[in-house]
N, C-alpha and C positions, 0 to 999 in steps of 0.2 A: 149638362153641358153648358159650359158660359158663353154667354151674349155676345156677339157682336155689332157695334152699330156701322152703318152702312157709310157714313162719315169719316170712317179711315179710310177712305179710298178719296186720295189727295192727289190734284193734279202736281204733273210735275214743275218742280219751280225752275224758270228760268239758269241759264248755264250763266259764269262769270264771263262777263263782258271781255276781260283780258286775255282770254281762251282761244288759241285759235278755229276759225272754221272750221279747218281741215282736221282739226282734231276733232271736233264738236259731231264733225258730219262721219268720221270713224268710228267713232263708240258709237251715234247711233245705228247707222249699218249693222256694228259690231251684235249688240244689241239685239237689233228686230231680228237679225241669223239666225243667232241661238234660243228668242223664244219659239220663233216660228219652226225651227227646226225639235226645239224640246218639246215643244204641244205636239208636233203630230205624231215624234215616234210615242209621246207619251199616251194619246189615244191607241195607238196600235198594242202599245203592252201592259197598258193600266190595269186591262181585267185580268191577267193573268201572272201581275206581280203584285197585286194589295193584297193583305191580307182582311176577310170577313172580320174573324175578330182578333188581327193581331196577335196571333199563336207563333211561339217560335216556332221556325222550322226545324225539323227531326237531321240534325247532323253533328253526329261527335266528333269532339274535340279531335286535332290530331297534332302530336307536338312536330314543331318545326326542327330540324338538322341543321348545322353547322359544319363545313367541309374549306379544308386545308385548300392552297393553291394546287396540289397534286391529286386530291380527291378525297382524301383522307378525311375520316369523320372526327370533328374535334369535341364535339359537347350536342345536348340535345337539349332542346328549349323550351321548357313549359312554366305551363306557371297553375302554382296551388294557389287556387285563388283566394287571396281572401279578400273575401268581401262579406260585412254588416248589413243590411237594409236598414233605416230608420226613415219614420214619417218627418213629412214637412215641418211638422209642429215642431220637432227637435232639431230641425236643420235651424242657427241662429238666423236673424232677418240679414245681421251684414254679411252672412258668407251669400246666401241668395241674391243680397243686391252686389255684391263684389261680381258672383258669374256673370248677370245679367248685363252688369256695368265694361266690365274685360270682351266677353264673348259676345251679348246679344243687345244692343241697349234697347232696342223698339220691341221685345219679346214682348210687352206688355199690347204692343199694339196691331202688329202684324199675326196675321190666319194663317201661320205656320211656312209660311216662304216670303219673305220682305223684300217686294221689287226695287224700294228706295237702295235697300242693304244692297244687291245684285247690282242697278245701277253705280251707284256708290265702289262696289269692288269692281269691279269692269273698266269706270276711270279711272280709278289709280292703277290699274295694272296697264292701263293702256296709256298714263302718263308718266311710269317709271319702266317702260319697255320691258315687263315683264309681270312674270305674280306676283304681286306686294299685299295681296289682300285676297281672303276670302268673304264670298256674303252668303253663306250656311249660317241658318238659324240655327238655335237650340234646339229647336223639333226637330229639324232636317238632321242635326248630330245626333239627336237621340237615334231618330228611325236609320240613319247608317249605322252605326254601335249594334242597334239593338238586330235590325233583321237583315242586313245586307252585308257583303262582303266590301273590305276596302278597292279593289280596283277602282283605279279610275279613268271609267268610261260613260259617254252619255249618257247608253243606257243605264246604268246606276246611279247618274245623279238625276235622270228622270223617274227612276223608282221611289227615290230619295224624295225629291219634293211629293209626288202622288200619296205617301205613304207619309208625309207629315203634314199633308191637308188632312187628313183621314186621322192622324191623331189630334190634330186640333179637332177636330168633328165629336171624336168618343173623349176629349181627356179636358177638363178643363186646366188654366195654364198650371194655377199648382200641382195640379197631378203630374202634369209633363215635364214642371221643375224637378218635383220628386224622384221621378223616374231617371231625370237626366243626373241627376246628384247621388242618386244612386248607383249608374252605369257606370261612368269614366274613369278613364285609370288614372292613378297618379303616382307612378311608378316603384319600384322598391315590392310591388305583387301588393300595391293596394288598391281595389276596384272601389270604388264609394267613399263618400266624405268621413266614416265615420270610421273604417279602417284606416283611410290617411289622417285622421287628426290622431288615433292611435301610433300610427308608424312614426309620425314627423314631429310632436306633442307631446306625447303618451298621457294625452285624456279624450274624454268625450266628444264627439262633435258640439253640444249643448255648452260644454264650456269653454271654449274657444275666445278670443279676444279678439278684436276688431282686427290688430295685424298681422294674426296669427289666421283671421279668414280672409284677408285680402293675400296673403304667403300662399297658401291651399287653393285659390283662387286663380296663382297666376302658373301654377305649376301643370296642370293637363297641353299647354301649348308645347311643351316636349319635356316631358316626366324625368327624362336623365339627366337635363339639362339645366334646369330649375329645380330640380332635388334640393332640399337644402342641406341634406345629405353629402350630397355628390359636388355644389357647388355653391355655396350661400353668399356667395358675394354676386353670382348671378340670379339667386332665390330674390336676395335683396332690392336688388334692383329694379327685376319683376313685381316682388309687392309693390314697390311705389308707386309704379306705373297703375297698378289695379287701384290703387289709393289715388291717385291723380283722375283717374275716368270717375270713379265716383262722384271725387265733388264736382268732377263737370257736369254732370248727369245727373247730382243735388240729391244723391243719397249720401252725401257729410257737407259740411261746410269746410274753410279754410282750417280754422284750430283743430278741428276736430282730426283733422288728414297731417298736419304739421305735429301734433303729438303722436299719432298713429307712426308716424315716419322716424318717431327718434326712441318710439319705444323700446326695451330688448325682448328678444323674442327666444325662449331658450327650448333647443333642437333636443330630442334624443341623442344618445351616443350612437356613436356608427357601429355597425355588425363586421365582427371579421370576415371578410371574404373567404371563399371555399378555398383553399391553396391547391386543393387537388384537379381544379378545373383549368386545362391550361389558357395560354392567354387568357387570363381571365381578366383585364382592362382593353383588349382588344375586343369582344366577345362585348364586351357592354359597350363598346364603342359602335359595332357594328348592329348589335341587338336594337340600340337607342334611334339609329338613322333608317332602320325599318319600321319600330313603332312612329317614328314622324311622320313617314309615306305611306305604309299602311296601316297604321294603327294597331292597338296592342292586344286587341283577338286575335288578328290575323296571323302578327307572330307568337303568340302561344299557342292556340286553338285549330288554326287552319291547316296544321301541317305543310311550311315552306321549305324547303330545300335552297338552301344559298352558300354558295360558291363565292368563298373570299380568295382573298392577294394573300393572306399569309402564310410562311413556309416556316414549318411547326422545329425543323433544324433549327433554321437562324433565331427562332423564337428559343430554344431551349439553349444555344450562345447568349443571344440577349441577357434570360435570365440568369445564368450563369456569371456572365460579366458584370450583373449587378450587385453580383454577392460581395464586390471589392469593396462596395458603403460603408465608410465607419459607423461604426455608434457612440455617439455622443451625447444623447438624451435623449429620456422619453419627455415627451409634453404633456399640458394638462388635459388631453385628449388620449393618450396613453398611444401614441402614435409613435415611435423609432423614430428620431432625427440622427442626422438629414434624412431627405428624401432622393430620391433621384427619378430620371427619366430617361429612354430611350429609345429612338423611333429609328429603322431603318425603309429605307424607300429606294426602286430600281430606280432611277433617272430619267431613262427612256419609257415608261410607262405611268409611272408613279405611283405601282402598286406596292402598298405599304406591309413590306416583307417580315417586321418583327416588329412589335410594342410594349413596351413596358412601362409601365404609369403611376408605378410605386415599390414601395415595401412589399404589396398584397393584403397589409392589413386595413386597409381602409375603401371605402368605394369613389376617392377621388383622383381622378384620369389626370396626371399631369403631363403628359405627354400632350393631352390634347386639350385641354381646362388651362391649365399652368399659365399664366402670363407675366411672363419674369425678366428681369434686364437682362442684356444682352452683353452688357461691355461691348469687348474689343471684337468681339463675333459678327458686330455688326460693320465695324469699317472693310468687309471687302465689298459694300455693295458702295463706298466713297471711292475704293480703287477703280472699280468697272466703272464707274462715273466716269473717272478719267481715264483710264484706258477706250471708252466712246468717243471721248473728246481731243482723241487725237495723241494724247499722250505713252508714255511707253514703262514699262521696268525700269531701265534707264535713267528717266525722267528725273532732276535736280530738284530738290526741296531743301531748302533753309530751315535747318533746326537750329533756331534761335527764338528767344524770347518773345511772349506775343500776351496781347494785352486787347482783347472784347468787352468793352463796357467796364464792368469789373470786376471780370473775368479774366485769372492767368493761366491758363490751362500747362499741365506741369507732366515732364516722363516719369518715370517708376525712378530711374535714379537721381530725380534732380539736376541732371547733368543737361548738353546739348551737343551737340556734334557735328553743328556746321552743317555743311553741303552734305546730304547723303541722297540714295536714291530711291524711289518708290519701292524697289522692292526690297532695300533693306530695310524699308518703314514698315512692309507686311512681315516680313521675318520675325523682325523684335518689338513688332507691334508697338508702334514709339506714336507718340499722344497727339504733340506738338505739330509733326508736318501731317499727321492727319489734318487737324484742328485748319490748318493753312491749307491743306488740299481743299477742301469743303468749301471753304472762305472764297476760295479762287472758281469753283467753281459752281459755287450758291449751293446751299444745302438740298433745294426743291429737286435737284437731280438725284442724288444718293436715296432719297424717300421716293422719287419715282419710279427709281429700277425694284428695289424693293418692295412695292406695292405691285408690280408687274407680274415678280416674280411670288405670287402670291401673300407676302404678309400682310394680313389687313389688319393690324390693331392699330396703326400709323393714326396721331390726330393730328388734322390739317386747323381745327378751327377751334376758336372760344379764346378765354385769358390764359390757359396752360395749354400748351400745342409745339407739335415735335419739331417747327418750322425754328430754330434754332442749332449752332454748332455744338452743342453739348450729343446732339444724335449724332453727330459722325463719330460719338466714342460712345454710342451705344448709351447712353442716358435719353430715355424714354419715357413720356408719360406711362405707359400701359406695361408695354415689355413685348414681346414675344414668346409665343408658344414652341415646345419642343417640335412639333411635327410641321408647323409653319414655316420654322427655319431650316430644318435638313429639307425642308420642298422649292425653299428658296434656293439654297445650295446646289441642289438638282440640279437646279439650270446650269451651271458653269461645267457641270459634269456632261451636259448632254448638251455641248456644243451653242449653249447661250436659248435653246427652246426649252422653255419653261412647261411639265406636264402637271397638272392637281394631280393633289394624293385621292390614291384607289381605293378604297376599302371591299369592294362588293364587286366580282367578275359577274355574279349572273344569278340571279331568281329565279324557282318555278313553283307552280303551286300544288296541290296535292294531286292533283291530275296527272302533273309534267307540261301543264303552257310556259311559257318564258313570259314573267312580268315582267321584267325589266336584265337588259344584256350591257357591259362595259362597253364605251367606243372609245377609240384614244382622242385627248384633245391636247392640242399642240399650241403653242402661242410662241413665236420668234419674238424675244424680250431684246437680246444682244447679241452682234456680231459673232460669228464663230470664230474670227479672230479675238477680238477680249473676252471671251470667253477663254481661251486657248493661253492665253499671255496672262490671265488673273489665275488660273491653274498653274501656270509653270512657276508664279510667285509664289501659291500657297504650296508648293512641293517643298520648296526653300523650309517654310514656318517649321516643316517637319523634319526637313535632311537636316538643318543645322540652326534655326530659329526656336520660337518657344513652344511648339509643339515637339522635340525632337521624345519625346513617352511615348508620343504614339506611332513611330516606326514600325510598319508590319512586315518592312523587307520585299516589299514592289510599290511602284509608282502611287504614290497618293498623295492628294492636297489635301489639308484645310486648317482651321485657324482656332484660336485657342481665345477664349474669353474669360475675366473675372472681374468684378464691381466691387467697387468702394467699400469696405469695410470686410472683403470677403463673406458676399451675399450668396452671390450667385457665382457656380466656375461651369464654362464651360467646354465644349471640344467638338467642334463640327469638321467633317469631313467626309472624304468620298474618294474611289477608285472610276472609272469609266463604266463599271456594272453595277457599283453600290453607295449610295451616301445615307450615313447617320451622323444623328444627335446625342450630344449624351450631357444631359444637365445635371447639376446638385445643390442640393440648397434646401434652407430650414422652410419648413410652410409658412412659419409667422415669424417671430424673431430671433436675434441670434447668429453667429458669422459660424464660418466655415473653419475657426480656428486657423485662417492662413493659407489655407487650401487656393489653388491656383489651376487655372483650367487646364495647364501643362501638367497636371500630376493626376491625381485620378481620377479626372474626367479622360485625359486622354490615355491613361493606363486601361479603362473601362472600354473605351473605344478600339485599343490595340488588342485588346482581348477576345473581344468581339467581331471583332473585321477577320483576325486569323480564323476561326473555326468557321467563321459563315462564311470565306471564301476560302475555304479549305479543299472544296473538289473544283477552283472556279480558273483555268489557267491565267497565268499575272499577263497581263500587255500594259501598256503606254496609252498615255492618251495623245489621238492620232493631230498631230499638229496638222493645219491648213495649208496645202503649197503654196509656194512662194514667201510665205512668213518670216522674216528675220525676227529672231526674240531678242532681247536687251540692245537694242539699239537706242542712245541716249539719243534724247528729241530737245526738250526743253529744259531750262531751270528758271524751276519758281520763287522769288522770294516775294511774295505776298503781295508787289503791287505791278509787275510786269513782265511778260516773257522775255527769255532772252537766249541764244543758244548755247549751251551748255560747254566747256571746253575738254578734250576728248583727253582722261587719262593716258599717260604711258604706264609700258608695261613696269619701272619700276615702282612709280606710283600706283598702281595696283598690287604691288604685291604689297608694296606700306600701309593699304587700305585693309587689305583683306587680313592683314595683323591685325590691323590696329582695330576691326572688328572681330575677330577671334578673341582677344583681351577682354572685349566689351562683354562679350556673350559669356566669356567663363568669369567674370568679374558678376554678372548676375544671377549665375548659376549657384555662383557662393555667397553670395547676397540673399539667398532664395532662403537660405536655411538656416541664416540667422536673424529676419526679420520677417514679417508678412508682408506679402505681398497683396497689393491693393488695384483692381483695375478701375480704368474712367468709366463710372456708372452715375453720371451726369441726368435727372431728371429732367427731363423737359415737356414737350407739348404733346398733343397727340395730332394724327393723322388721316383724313381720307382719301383723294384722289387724285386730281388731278396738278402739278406742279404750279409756283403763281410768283411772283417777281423774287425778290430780293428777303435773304433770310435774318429775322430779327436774332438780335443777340440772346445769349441764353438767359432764361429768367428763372430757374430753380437756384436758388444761393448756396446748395449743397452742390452743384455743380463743379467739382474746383479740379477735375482733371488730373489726379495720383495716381493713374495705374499704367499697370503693363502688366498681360499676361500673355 
């Protein structure tokens, strides 16, 4: 057994001066609670949860179920395990210091529970008002892995430490390294380092390279998620980070971690997916958010029963509407381009009713992975801006010329049209009085309701950040995710309360306890009037604007998107019972040949919306009393309000020509040139809105689209 000397027991060092009391005197409170509460129940059940000599206990495997919104059984979940054993000696030194450095840094010094580490986690969750940290050692993770069930209750994390004092006692640390490098999953059904350097690699553990063990390294924090498999631009990221703690922790120096970071690191091919499993990107979606909370015994091994949102109908429309994909290449991944995505979610609950997340040939989730530009998908959250702000349908915008920095943000026809009004600017999706909507009413708004309404990929801060008008046309550092946005859309469907999407009604474990049950959470984002008034403009996009493909023949909004060089197309919308997403776009490069989010993204979505609300009867969406809609308020021309002067009826009827023209003048424009939407890069986003929005700084930014 190895030594310890009595010298690591280090008083505590003083707290930062700049701390408040009040905080100072919570954590410790916090603190003395939970030990003095974990020491006595852990006397009362010590003797009869250690084990003598660490023998597993006698319980088989039992695989977990998968069940439909209706009860229905969708797939069964196990996992052949594979896993290698190999000794220490063949584990390389830098995958060992990479875990140590990511997961444990004091492993070396702490007796199997690290009061520093506890303290240490305890303040930062108590100084970001919430979990932001755990301080489980490496032992303590072995001894849950190895003899304990994931729940999390006291009594298991008091089993947990008693039972990795008890392995520091019989193991010395590299034994306990061993063992731990041995156990953990790292997804894809690889248990052990030397199965996943096989899976992820295809060699040894022994011959691995410093960023190919700092990769291996940062992937047990959520196995689906850090796949490099599933996501290597999130794999990527994660190594750096394990390369970054290292040289803080002086297992690399700087060069050593700056080569390490630009090395290439070359992945296996990905395995075709089962096609005969359904939802099979849901089902990893849902599998992946249970091995996070309970870990990846529990859902192979434990036999769980769980109860998802999806309704296996709308899922077999889903897939069926995605059969419309052209094919236009395979890539050097042998992958079918395009790809596409579709996420359908109720509004009022946010249980995510169908997902589709590709082709099926591959194991990456774009529905829920994908972070891709939005175009013109993104300006109704610059409408609702002003529809909060007092403004109407109605409302007057100057479509004329404009000039940010230098920046001239341009419509799909080149043309202008003078005075029009807000909701001819959602119909035909027109660039310009966006661009001057935003202007007028600072960007920080349009990224606030948006953030509210769940998108968190928004950057607020650094040299590239979305605090720019290039976002009101949907030009984003990062982009958006397919299921982000139909959750964002939700809201306007469900009366301006925003619900998070559902994946998981309810848990039980092989007994039948309920670990974990759905509760609804509601969040009042916007008025149920603009809510109501940004609805009855996105009906327009579809009666007679540039969504008119996705007509299903009852009441529905929503807006059509496409980027700059025909990147990305998309087609978001929603009835009062159901709103989806429905993207398309190449993984890596490569245009859409033309393709526009009015054609078949929304031909995907019309396809789809008939058969899943095919037993569902059509209503309306219930306008608020006393409401008047299209009441003109204001007209903006970019430096002051002023009230707007009130057409006659002849003048409306010359209007609504002289828009009729416009609209089949682009209709026939559609099919002899591509069409290009504003997919304007810009910055990225966190949270809270802040003064006045800089002009846009991506130089690709140049504002040519409509879709």
């Amino acid at each position: 057994m190895e030594k310890r000397s009595s010298d690591n027991r280090k008083k505590r060092e003083p707290k930062s001066s700049g701390l408040s009391a009040k905080k100072i005197s919570l954590g410790i409170v916090t603190i003395f609670v939970v030990m003095l509460t974990g020491i006595g129940c852990g006397f009362l059940t010590a003797s009869i949860n250690t084990k003598p000599n660490l023998t597993d206990d006698i319980r088989p495997p039992a695989s977990s179920q998968i069940y439909d919104i209706n009860g229905t059984l969708i797939t069964t979940v196990h996992s052949a395990e594979n896993r290698v054993p190999v000794t220490i000696s063949k584990i390389p030194k830098n995958l060992q210091n990479a875990f140590v450095a990511v997961e444990d840094a004091r492993f070396y010094e702490h007796s199997g529970v690290d009061p520093k580490g506890i303290l240490r986690a305890v303040w930062a969750n108590i100084s970001n008002n919430g979990v932001s940290e755990g301080g489980s050692t490496i032992t303590q993770q072995l001894a849950k892995n190895a003899y304990l069930t994931q729940e999390r209750t006291l009594k298991r994390k008091v089993q947990e430490v008693f039972l990795a004092l008890q392995l520091e006692r019989q193991y010395t640390k590299q034994e306990i390294l061993e063992l731990y490098l041995n156990q953990i999953y790292f997804g894809q059904g690889a248990y052990g380092v030397q199965a996943a350097a096989q899976t992820y690699f295809g060699k040894n553990v022994e011959d691995l390279t410093l960023p190919e063990c700092a990769m291996l390294a940062g992937i047990p924090k959520s196995p689906n998620y850090y796949s490099p498999l599933n996501n290597l631009a999130a794999a990527t990221e994660r190594k750096n980070l394990v390369l970054d703690q290292m040289e803080k922790y002086a297992y690399l120096n700087g060069s050593a971690t700056a080569k390490a970071k630009k090395e290439e690191i070359n992945i296996v091919k990905k395995t075709k997916k089962d096609e005969a499993t359904p939802a099979p990107y849901f089902i990893d979606y849902v599998t992946q958010q249970l091995i996070d909370k309970y870990g990846a015994d529990a859902v192979y091994k434990d036999g769980l029963k769980i109860y998802t949102t999806i309704d296996l109908d709308m899922q077999k429309a889903a897939e069926a509407a995605m059969k419309e994909l052209p094919n236009y290449r395979v890539d050097e991944n042998g992958i079918q381009q395009p790809q596409g995505a579709l996420v359908a979610i109720e509004p009022h609950t946010g249980y995510i009713k169908a997902m589709v997340g590709g082709r099926g040939s591959d194991q990456f989730n774009r529905a829920t992975m994908a972070e891709r530009q939005p175009g013109s998908a993104f300006k109704p959250f610059v409408f609702v801006a002003a529809l909060e702000n007092n403004m109407g349908p109605g409302t007057i915008i100057e479509d004329t010329p404009i000039t940010v920095g230098s920046w001239s943000p341009q419509n799909y026809e080149r043309t202008f049209s003078g005075k029009v009004t807000l909701r001819q600017v959602a119909e035909h999706s027109m660039n310009v009085p966006t661009v001057k909507l935003a202007q007028q009413l600072g960007i920080d708004k349009p990224i606030y309701y948006a953030q509210e309404m769940g998108i968190s990929t928004l950057v607020l801060e650094g040299a590239k950040n979305d605090r720019n008008l290039a976002t009101a046309l949907g030009g984003l550092t990062k982009g958006v995710t397919p299921l982000e946005l139909a959750s964002a859309y939700g809201t306007f469907a469900n009366h301006g309360v925003h619900t998070p999407p559902v994946s998981i009604i309810k848990v039980l474990d092989r007994n039948g306890k309920v670990l974990e049950q759905a509760t609804l959470k509601e969040k009042s984002v916007i008025s149920e009037k603009s809510a109501y008034l940004l609805t009855d403009m996105l009906k327009g996009v579809i009666a007679r604007g540039t969504g008119a493909g996705a007509n299903i023949g009852r009441p529905a909004a929503g807006k059509t998107g496409t980027t700059d060089d025909t990147k990305d197309a998309w087609f978001v919308g929603y009835t009062p019972d159901l709103v989806a997403a429905v993207w398309i776009g190449n993984d890596s490069s490569g245009t859409l040949n033309g393709m526009t989010g009015g054609r078949t993204p929304a031909t995907i979505w019309r396809l789809f919306m008939q058969k899943a609300l095919a037993n569902v009867p059509a209503k309306d969406f219930v306008k608020p009393n006393g409401l008047v809609v299209d009441n003109t308020i204001l007209e903006i021309d970019g430096e002051k309000d002023k009230p707007a002067k009130e057409l006659t009826d002849k003048e409306k009827a010359e209007k609504a020509k002289l828009d009729k023209e416009k609209a089949d003048k682009a209709k026939l424009d559609s099919k002899t040139k591509t069409k290009t939407d504003a997919n304007q890069n810009g910055p990225d986003q966190p949270a809270a809105p802040s003064p006045a929005a800089p002009e846009p700084t991506n130089p690709n930014a140049v504002g040519k689209g409509k879709n």
